[in-house]
C-alpha positions as CSV (number, residue, x, y, z in Angstrom):
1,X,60.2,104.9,161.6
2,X,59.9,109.2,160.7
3,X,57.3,108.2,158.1
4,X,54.7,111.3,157.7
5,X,52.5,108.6,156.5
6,X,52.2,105.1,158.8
7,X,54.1,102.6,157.1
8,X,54.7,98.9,157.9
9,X,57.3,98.0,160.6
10,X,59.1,94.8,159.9
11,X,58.9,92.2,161.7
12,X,60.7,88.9,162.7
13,X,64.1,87.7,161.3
14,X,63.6,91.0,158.7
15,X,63.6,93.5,161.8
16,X,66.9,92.1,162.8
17,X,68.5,92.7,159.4
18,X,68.9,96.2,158.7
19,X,68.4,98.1,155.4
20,X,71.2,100.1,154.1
21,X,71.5,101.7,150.9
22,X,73.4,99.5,149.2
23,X,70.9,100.2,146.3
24,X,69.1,98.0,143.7
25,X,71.4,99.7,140.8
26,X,75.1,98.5,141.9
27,X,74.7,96.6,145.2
28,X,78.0,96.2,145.9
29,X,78.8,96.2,149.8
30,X,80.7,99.6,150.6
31,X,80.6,99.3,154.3
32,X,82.2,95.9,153.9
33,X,84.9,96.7,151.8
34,X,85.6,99.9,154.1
35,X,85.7,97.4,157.4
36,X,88.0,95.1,155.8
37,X,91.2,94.9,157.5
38,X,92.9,94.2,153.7
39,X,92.2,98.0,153.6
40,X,90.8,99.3,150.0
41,X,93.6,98.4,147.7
42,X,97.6,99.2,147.0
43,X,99.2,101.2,143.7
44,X,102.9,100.2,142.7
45,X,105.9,101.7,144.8
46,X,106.9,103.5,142.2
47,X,104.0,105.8,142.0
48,X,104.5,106.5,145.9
49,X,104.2,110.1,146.5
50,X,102.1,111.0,143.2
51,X,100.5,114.0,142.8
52,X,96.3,113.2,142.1
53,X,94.4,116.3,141.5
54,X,91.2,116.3,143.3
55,X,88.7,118.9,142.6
56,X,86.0,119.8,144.8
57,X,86.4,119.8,148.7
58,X,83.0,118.3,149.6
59,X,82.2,115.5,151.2
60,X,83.1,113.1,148.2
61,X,86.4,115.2,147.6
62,X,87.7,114.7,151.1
63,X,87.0,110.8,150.7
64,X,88.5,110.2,147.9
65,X,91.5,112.5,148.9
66,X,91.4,110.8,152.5
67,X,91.8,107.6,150.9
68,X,94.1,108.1,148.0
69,X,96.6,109.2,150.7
70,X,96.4,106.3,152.8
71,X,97.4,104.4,149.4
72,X,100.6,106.5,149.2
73,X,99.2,108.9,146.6
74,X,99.6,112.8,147.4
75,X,95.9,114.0,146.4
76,X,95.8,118.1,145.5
77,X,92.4,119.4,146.2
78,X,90.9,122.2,144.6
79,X,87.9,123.9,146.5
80,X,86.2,127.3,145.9
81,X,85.1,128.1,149.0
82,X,85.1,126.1,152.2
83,X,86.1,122.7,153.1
84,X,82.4,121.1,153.3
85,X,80.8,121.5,149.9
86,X,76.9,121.2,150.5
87,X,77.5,120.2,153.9
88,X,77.6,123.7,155.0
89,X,77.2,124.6,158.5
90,X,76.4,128.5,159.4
91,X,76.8,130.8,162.2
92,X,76.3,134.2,162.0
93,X,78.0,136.7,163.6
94,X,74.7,137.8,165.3
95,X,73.7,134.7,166.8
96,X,74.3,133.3,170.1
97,X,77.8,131.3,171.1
98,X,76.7,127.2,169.8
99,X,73.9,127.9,167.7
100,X,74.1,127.1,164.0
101,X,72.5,126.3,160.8
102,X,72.8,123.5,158.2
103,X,72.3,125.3,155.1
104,X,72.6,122.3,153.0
105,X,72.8,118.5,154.3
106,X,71.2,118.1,157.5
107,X,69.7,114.7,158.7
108,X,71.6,111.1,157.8
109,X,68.8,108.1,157.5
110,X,70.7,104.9,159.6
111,X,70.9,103.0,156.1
112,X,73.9,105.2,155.2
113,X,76.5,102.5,156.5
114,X,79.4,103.5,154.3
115,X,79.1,107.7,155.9
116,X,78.4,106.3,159.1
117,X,81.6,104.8,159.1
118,X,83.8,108.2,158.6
119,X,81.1,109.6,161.4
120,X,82.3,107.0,163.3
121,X,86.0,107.4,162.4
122,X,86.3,111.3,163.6
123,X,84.4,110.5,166.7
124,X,81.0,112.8,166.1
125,X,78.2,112.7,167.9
126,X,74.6,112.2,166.3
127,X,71.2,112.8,167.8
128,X,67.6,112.2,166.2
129,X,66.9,114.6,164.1
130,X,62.9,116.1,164.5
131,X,61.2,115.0,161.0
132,X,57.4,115.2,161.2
133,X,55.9,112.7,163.9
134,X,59.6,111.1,164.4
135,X,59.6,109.1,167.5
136,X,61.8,111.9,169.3
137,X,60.0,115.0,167.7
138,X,58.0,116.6,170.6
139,X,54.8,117.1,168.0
140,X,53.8,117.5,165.1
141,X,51.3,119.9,163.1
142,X,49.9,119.4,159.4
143,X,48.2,122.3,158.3
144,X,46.6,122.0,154.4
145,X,43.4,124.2,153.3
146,X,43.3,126.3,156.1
147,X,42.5,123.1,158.7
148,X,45.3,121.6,160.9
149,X,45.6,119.0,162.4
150,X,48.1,118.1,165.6
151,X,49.7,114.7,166.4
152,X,52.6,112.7,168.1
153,X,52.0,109.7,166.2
154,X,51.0,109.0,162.9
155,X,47.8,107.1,163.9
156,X,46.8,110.2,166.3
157,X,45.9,111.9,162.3
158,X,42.7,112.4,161.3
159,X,41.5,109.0,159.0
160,X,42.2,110.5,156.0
161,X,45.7,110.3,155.9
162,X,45.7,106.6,157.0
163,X,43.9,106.3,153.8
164,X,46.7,107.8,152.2
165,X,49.3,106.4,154.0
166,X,47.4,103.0,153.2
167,X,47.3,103.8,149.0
168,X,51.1,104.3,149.2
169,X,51.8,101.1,151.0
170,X,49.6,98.9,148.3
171,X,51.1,101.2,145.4
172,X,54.6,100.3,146.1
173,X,53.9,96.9,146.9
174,X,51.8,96.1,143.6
175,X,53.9,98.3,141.4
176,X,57.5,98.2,142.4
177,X,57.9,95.1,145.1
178,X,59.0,96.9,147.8
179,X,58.4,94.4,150.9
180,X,60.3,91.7,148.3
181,X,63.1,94.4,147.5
182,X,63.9,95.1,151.2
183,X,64.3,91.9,151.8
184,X,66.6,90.9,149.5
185,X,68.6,94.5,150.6
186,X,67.9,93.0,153.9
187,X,69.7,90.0,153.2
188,X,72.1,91.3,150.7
189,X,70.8,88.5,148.0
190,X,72.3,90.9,144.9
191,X,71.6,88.0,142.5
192,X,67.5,88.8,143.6
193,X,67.8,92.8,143.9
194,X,69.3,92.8,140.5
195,X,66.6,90.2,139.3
196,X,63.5,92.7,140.9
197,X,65.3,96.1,139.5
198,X,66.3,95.2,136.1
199,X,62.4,94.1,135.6
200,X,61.4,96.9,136.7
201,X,63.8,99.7,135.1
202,X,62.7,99.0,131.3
203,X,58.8,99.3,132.5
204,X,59.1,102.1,135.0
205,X,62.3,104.3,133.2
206,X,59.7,106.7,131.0
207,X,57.3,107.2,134.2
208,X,56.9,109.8,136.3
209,X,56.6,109.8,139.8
210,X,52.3,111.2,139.9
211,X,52.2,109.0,137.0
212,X,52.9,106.0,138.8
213,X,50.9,106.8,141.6
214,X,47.8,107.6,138.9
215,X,48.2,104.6,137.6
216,X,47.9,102.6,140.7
217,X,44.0,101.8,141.6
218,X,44.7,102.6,145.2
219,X,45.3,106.2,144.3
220,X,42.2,106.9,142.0
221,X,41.1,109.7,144.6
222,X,43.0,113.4,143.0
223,X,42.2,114.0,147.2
224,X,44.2,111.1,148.1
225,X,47.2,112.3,145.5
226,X,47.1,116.2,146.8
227,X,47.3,115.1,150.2
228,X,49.8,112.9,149.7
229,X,51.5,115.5,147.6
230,X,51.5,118.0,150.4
231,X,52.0,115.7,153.5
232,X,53.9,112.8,151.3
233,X,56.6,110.4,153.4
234,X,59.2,109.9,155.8
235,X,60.6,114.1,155.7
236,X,57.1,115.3,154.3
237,X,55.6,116.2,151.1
238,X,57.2,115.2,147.8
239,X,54.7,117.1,145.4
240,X,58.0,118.6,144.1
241,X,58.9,115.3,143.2
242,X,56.5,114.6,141.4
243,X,57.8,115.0,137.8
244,X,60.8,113.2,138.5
245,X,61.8,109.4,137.8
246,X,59.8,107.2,140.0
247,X,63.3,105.1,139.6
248,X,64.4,108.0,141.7
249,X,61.7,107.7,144.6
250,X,61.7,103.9,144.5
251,X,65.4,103.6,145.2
252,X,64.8,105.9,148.2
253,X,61.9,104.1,149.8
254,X,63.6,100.4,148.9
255,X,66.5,101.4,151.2
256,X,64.9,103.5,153.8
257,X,66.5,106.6,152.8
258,X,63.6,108.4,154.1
259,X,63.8,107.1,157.8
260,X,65.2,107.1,160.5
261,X,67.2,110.2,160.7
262,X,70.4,111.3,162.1
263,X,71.8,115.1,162.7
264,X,75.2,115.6,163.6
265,X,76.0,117.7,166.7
266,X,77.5,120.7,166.4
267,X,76.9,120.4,162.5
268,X,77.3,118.2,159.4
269,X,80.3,120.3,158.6
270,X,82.9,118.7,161.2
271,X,82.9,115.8,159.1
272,X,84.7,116.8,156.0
273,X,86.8,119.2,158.3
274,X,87.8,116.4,160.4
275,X,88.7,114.0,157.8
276,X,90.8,117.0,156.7
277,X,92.5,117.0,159.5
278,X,92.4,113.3,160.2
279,X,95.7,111.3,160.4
280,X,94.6,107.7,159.4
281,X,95.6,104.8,161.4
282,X,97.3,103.0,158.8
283,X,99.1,105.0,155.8
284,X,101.5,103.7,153.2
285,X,104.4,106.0,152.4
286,X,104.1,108.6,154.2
287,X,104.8,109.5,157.8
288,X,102.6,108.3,160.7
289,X,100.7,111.3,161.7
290,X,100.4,112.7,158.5
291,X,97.1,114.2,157.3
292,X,95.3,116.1,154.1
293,X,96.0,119.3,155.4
294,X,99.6,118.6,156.2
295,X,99.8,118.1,152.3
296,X,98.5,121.3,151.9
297,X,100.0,123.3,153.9
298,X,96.9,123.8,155.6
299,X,94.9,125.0,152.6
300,X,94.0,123.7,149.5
301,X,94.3,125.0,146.0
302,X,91.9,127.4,144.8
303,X,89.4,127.4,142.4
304,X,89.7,125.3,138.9
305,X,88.9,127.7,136.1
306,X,90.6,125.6,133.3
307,X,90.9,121.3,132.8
308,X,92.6,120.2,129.5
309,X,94.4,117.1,127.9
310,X,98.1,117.5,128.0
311,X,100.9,115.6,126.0
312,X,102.4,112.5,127.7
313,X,105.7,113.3,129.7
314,X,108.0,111.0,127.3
315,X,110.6,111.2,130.0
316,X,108.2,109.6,132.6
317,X,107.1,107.0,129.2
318,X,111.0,106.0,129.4
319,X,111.3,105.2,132.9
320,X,108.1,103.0,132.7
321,X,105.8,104.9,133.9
322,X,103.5,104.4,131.0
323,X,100.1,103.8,133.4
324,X,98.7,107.5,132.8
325,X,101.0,109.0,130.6
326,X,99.4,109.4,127.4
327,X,95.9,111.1,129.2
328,X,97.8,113.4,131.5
329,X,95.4,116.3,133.4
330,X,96.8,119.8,133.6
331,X,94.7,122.2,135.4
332,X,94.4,126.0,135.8
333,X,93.1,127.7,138.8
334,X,91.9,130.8,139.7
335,X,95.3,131.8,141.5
336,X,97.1,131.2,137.4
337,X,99.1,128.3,138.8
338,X,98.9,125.4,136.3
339,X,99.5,122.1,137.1
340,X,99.9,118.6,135.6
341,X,98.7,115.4,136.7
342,X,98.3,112.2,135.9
343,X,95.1,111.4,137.3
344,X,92.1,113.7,138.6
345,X,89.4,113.3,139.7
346,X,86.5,115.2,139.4
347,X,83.9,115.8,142.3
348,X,82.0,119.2,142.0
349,X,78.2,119.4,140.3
350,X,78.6,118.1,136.8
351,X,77.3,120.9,135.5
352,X,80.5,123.2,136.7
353,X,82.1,121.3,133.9
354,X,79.6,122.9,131.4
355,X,79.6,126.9,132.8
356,X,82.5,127.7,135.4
357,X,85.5,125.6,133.7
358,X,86.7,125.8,130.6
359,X,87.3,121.9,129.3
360,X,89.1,120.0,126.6
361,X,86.2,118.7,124.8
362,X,88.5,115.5,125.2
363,X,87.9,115.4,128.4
364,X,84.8,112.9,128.1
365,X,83.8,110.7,125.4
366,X,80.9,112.7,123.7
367,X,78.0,110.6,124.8
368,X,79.5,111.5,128.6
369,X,78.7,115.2,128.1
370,X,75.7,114.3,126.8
371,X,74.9,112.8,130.1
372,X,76.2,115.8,131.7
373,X,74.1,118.2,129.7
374,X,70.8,115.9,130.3
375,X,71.2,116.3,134.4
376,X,68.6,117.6,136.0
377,X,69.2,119.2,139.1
378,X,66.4,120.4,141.8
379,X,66.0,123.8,143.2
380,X,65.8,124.3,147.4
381,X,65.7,127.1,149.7
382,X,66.3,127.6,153.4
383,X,65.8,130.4,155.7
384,X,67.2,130.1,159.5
385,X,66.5,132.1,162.7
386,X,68.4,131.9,165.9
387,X,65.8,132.4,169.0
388,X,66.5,133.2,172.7
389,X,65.0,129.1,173.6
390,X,62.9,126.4,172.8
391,X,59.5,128.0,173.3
392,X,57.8,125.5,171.3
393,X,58.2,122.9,174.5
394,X,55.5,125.5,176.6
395,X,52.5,124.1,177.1
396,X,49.8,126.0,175.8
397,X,47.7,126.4,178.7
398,X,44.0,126.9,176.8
399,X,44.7,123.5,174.4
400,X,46.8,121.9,176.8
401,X,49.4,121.5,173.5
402,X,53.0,122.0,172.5
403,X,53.0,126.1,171.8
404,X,54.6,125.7,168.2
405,X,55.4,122.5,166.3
406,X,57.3,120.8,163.6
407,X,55.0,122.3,160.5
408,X,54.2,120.7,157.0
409,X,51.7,122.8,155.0
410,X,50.8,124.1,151.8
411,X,51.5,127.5,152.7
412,X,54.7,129.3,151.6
413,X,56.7,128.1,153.9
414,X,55.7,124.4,153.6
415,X,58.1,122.8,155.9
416,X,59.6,124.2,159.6
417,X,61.5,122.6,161.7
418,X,62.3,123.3,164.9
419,X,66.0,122.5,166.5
420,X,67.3,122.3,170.0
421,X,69.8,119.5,169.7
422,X,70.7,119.6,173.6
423,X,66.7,120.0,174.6
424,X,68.2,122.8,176.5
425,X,66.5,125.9,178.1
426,X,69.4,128.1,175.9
427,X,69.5,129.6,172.3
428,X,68.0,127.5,169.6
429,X,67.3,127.1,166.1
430,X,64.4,127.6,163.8
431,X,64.4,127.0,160.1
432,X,61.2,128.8,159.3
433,X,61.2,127.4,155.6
434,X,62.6,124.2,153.9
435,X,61.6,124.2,150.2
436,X,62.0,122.4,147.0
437,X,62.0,123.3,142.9
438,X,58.8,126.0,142.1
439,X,58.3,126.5,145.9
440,X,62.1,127.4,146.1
441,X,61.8,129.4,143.3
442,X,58.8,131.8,144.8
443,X,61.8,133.0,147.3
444,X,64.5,133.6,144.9
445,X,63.8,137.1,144.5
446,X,63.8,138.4,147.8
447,X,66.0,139.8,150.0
448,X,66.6,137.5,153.0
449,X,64.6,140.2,155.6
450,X,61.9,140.2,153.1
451,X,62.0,136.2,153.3
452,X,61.9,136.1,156.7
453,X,58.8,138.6,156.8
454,X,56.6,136.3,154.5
455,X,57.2,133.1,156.6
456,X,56.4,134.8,159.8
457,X,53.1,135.9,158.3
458,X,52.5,132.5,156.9
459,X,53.0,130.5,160.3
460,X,51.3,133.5,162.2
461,X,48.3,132.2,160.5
462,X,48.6,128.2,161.7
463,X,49.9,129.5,165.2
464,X,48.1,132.8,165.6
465,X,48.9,133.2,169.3
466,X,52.2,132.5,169.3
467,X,54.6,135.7,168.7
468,X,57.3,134.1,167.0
469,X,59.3,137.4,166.0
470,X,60.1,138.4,169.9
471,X,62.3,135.4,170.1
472,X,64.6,136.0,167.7
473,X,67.8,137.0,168.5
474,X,69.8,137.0,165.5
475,X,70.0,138.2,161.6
476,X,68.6,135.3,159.3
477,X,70.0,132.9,157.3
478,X,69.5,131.6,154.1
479,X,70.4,130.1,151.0
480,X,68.9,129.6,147.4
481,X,71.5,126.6,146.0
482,X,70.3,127.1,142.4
483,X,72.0,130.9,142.9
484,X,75.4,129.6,144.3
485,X,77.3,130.0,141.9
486,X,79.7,127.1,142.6
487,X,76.7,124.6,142.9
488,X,74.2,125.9,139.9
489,X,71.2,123.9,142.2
490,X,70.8,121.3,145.4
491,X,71.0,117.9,143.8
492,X,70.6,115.8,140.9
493,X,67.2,114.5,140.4
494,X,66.5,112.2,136.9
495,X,63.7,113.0,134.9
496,X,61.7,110.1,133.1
497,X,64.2,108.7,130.2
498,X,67.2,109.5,131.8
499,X,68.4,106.0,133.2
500,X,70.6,105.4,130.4
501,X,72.6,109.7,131.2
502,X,72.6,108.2,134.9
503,X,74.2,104.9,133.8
504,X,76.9,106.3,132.2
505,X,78.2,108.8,134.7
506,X,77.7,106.4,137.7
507,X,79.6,103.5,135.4
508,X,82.5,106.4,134.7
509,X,85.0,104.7,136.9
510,X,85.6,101.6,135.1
511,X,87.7,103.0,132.1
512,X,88.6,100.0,130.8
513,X,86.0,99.8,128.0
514,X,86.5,103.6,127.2
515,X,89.2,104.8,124.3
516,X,92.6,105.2,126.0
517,X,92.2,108.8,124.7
518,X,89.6,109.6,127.3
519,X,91.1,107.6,130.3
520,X,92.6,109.1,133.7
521,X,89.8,111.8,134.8
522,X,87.0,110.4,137.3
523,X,83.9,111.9,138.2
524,X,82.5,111.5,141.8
525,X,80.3,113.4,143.7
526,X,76.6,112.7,144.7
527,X,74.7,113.6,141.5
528,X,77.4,110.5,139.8
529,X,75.5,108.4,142.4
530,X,72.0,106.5,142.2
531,X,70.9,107.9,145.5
532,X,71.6,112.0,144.8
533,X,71.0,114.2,147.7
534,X,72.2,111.8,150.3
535,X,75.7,112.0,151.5
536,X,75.7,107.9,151.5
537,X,76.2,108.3,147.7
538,X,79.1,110.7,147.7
539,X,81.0,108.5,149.5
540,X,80.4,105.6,147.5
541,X,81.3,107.3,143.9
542,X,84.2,108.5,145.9
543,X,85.3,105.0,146.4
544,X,84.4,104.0,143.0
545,X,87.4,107.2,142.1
546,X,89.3,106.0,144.6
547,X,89.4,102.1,143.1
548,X,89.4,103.8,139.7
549,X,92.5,105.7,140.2
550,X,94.6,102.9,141.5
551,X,93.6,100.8,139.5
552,X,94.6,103.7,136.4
553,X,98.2,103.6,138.4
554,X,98.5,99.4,138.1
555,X,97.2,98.8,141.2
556,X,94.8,96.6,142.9
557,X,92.3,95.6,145.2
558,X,93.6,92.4,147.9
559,X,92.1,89.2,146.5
560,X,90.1,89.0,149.8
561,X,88.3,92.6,149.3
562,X,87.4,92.9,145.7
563,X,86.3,96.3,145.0
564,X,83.9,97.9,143.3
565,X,85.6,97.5,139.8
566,X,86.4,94.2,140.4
567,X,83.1,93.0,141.4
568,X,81.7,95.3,138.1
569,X,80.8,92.6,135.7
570,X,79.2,90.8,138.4
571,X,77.4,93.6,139.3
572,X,76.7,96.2,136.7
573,X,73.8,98.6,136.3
574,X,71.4,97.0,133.7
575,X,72.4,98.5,130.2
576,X,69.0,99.6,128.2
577,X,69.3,99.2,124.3
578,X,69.7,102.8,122.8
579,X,68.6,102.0,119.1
């Protein structure tokens, strides 16, 4: 476990049984249906070689593009900047050969089974990734009210925080049933998950995150809360969490999302950039060898600045093709080309729909936008330095400890982390600040020198020996994602009363019950997902598009690997009353 906080291990027949985040919303198997050998599903012959717009080239963009080509589809992606979306790797032009920076997505907890197989597929390398007291993180330093406190292990801090770490454990078990949750995750009983969530979403849906833990005896102590605040669980504190859902945090810590880390080496990046470039094993239509960027030319489209409703083709009606052709797509990008399709999918921030394209009000049924409108996205900030080599390893000769060390604290900078993915005695990485939502906001209006400056001063006064500044040996990095202008902020995070918005975009895919008027656009993308912020759900709303677009063509899933729209009914998000 990478818990800040102790937490219990499982033991037994549970220990054997991983968790994976297959959630308590829609637990429908992903990773099974992508392991089939039935593959994910056929469309008709006669839409072989169909042009599917796909805009957005992150990580949900090129799996849903990936995919619809191996159907026989010809995807058209759209993407502003770089292949990659928010998982953006950096290098500056003044930092040393092999060093980089994840600007965005950064560390994969073991639970996401459904990424884990496309990391698996383009043949990347992982390695543990150094989250405070982490099995494989050298050390670990909490600093909070000027006092700090150094560890390896969780029970090496001071008793204090196995208090806290104690409250948490009782609060989730007697107000959310999280040892009887993972379980049934554990065993993939959906019939029980779905019987534990849906009894808890109409009690917990209007609460907030401090307000559940308030109201749990075992955090009475405001001591108890602020530590926990500042220190928090599994990648450190979550006091900028604290207004959100609890439904949020709960379907984090149900499936371990919080543990058990994995970084990519050589960066997160490679894995939307490889798919790109990936020719699939098995691929209907079109020639063996074939990949995305063959489709492209290499490149994808530019930038969307325009999505509208578009006439049917009657030409297309008279040959049969009737599947799509009274909702057809047409798109405008930034290069003037306009284009029509019959299907698209959409897999940018929601909010892009709402300030940097200009959309058919058509688009989406009316209580869709609303959705749209109502999501809530959190602020974050990083700032990276290169440095000449892991200096942190020296041993401090006068205390006998690590020089520097991964560092939570309720200073500025609140969490640094410190990266040497080959343990190496070469260039390394610092990220000297990791923040969330107001603490994110306090950098937004400085330059990135004047950034760096502050966060120097702020560890110089946890490490006050250690001269961080002569090891750097590069121009910082960093990245505010509520200013990137493609992106509007990090990652969706619900606010209490906003099941019912979540439901509705996350349910998008399965068009049958909408007004033919509004069918043939799908959104995808994390923030459509239950678990925002963590890759796993990009994928899986991707291949909620991807069964939603064949299925749009007259296509279908083989009888022995239902997918996720065929399994719906069985397995649909509770629907709260709206009256």
């Amino acid at each position: 476990m990478t818990s800040a906080m102790p937490t219990a291990v499982p033991t037994g027949a549970q220990a054997q049984r991983p968790l994976t985040m297959c959630g308590p919303d829609f637990p429908f198997a992903y990773d099974d249906y992508l392991s089939h050998p039935a593959g994910l599903g056929e469309v008709p012959p006669e839409y072989h070689g169909t042009e599917v717009a796909v805009i957005g080239g992150g990580l949900s963009g090129i799996v849903t593009a990936y995919e619809l080509m191996k159907m026989g589809l010809r995807p058209v992606i759209y993407e502003a900047g770089e292949i990659g979306g928010r998982m953006r790797t950096s290098r500056d032009p003044s930092w040393p050969e092999g060093v980089t920076a994840e600007m965005g997505a950064m560390r994969f907890p073991t639970s996401s089974t459904s990424l884990f197989h496309y990391i698996s597929k383009t043949g990347l390398e992982t390695t543990p990734f150094p989250n405070p007291l982490a099995p494989d993180t050298p050390s670990t330093v909490v600093d909070l009210k000027g006092e700090s406190s150094y560890a390896h292990t969780p029970e090496e801090l001071p008793e204090v925080y196995q208090q806290v770490a104690r409250a948490w454990d009782r609060t989730l078990e007697e107000g959310a049933r999280q040892s009887e949750m993972q379980q049934a995750i554990r065993e993939r009983d959906t019939a029980r998950m779905k019987e534990i969530w849906n009894e808890l979403i109409p009690r917990l849906d209007d609460q907030t995150f401090y307000g559940f833990l308030c109201n749990s005896p075992a955090f009475s102590s405001f001591r108890h809360r602020e530590i926990f605040g500042q220190v928090g669980f599994g990648t450190g504190g979550w006091d900028t969490d604290f207004p959100n859902s609890i439904l949020e945090v709960l379907r984090i810590t149900y499936t371990g999302a919080d543990d058990d880390h994995l970084s990519i080496v050589g960066g997160c990046q490679q894995l939307p950039q490889r798919l790109w470039r990936h020719a699939p094993d098995k691929l209907v239509y079109w020639p063996q060898g074939t990949t995305l960027a063959d489709l492209h030319g290499g490149t994808p489209r530019p930038a969307v600045t325009r999505l509208a409703r578009t006439a049917p083709d009657t030409r297309e009606e008279n040959a049969g093709h009737t599947a799509s052709a009274p909702n057809n797509i047409t798109v405008t990008d930034s290069a003037g080309a306009i284009r029509t399709y019959r299907a698209a999918v959409f897999t940018g921030q929601s909010w892009m729909l709402l300030s940097k394209i200009a959309c058919d009000e058509n688009l989406l049924p009316m209580r869709h936008w609303n959705a749209v409108e109502r999501t809530h996205y959190m602020e974050s900030s990083k700032l990276f330095v290169p440095v000449d080599r892991p200096f942190w390893r020296d041993t401090d000769p006068a205390t006998g400890r690590d020089t520097m060390s991964m560092t939570l604290t309720d200073r500025m900078t609140r969490a640094t982390y410190l990266l040497d993915e080959n343990k190496a005695s070469g260039p390394a990485t610092i990220c000297l600040s990791y923040t969330w939502c107001d603490d994110s906001l306090k950098w937004l209006p400085l330059p990135v020198n004047e950034r760096m400056n502050v966060m120097l001063d702020s560890l110089g006064q946890i490490y006050p020996g250690v001269d961080i500044r002569s090891h750097i040996v590069g121009d910082p990095v960093t990245v505010s994602w509520e200013a990137e202008p493609y992106f509007l902020g990090a990652f969706k995070a619900n606010l209490p009363g906003h099941y019912r918005y979540q439901r509705r975009l996350f349910t998008h895919f399965k068009q049958d019950r909408l007004e033919e008027q509004y069918r043939g656009l799908f959104l995808a993308g994390d923030d459509i997902s239950w678990t925002a912020g963590w890759a796993e759900g990009a994928v899986q709303t991707a291949l909620n598009a991807v069964w939603g677009v064949m299925n749009h063509f007259g296509g279908a899933s083989d009888p022995a690997n239902p997918g996720p729209g065929d399994r719906f009914d069985e397995l649909a998000p509770l629907e709260l009353p709206e009256d």
